[in-house]
C-alpha positions as CSV (number, residue, x, y, z in Angstrom):
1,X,-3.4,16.1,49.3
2,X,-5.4,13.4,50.4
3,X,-4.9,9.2,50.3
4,X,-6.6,9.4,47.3
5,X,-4.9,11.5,44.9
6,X,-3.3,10.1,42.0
7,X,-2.0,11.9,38.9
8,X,-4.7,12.2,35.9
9,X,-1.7,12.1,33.6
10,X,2.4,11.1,34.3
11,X,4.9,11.7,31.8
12,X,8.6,10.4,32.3
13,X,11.5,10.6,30.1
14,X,15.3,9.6,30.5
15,X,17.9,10.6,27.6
16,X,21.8,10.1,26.6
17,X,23.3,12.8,24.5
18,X,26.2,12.5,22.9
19,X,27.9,15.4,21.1
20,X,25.1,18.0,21.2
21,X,22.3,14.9,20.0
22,X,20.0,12.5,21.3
23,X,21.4,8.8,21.1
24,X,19.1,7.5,23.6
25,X,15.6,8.1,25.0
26,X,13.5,6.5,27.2
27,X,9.7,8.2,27.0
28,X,6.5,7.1,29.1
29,X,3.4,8.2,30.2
30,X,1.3,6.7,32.8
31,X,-3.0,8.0,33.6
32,X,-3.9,8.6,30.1
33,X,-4.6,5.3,28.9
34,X,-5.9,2.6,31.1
35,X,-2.0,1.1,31.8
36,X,1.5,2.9,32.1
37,X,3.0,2.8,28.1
38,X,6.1,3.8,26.2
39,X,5.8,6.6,23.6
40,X,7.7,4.9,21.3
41,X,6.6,6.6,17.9
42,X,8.2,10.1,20.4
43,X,11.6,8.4,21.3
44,X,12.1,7.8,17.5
45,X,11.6,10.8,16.8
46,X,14.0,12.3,19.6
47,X,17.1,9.6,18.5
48,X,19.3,12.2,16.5
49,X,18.0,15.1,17.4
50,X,19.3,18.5,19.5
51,X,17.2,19.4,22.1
52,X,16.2,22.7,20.8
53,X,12.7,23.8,22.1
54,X,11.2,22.9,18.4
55,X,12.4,19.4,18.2
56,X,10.8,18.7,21.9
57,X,7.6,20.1,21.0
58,X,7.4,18.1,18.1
59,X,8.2,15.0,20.5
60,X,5.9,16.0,22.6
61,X,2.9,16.6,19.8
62,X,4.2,12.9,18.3
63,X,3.6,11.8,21.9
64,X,-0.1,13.1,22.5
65,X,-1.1,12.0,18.7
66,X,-0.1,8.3,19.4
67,X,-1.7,8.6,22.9
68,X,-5.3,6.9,23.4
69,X,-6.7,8.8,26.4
70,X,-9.6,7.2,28.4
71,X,-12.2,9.6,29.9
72,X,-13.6,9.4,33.2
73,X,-15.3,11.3,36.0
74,X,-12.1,13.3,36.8
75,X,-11.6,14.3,33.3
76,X,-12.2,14.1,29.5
77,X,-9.9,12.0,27.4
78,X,-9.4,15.2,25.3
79,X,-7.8,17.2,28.0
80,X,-5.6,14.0,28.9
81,X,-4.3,14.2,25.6
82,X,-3.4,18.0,25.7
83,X,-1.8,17.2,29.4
84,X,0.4,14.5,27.7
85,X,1.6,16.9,25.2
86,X,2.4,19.5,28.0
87,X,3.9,17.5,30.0
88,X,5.8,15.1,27.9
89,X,7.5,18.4,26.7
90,X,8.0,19.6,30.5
91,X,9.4,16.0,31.1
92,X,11.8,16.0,27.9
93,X,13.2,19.8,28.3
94,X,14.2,18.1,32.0
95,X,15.7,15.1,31.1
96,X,17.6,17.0,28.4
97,X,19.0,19.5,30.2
98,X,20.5,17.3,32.9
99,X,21.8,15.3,30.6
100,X,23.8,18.3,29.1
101,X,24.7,19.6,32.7
């Protein structure tokens, strides 16, 4: 690492679940677009929800869909879209299972 590296793509995500579902979430991504922004089409679509592997991947697809990636000389606005949806997943299977733990 040097003093400047920077992430082309941050995802962060903080949940409450209450018996076995979703009743709060807190979803964000930061590098895609030109400023750090809530997904909040995604958290809408967590509220309710188990965190079973096919309700998170359909958070995170919700996520990238809504996203509106810039490109730039480090990389395409296409693969910063597909790194939102891999790491917004990544982000919300975390959140979720300390939240059960």
């Amino acid at each position: 690492r040097t003093a400047g590296d920077f992430a082309a793509v941050a995802a962060i995500s903080a949940v409450r679940i209450e018996n076995g579902a979703v009743v709060e979430a807190h979803l964000g991504i930061g590098g895609a677009e030109g400023r750090p922004a809530r997904c909040n089409e995604a958290e809408e679509a967590l509220l309710g929800e188990a965190p079973e592997p096919d309700a998170i991947a359909s958070v995170a697809r919700i996520a990238a869909d809504n996203v509106k990636p810039i490109s730039d000389a480090f990389c395409s606005a296409d693969y910063r879209r597909h790194l939102v949806e891999v790491l917004m997943a990544r982000t919300v299977r975390e959140a979720t299972a300390e939240a059960v733990a």
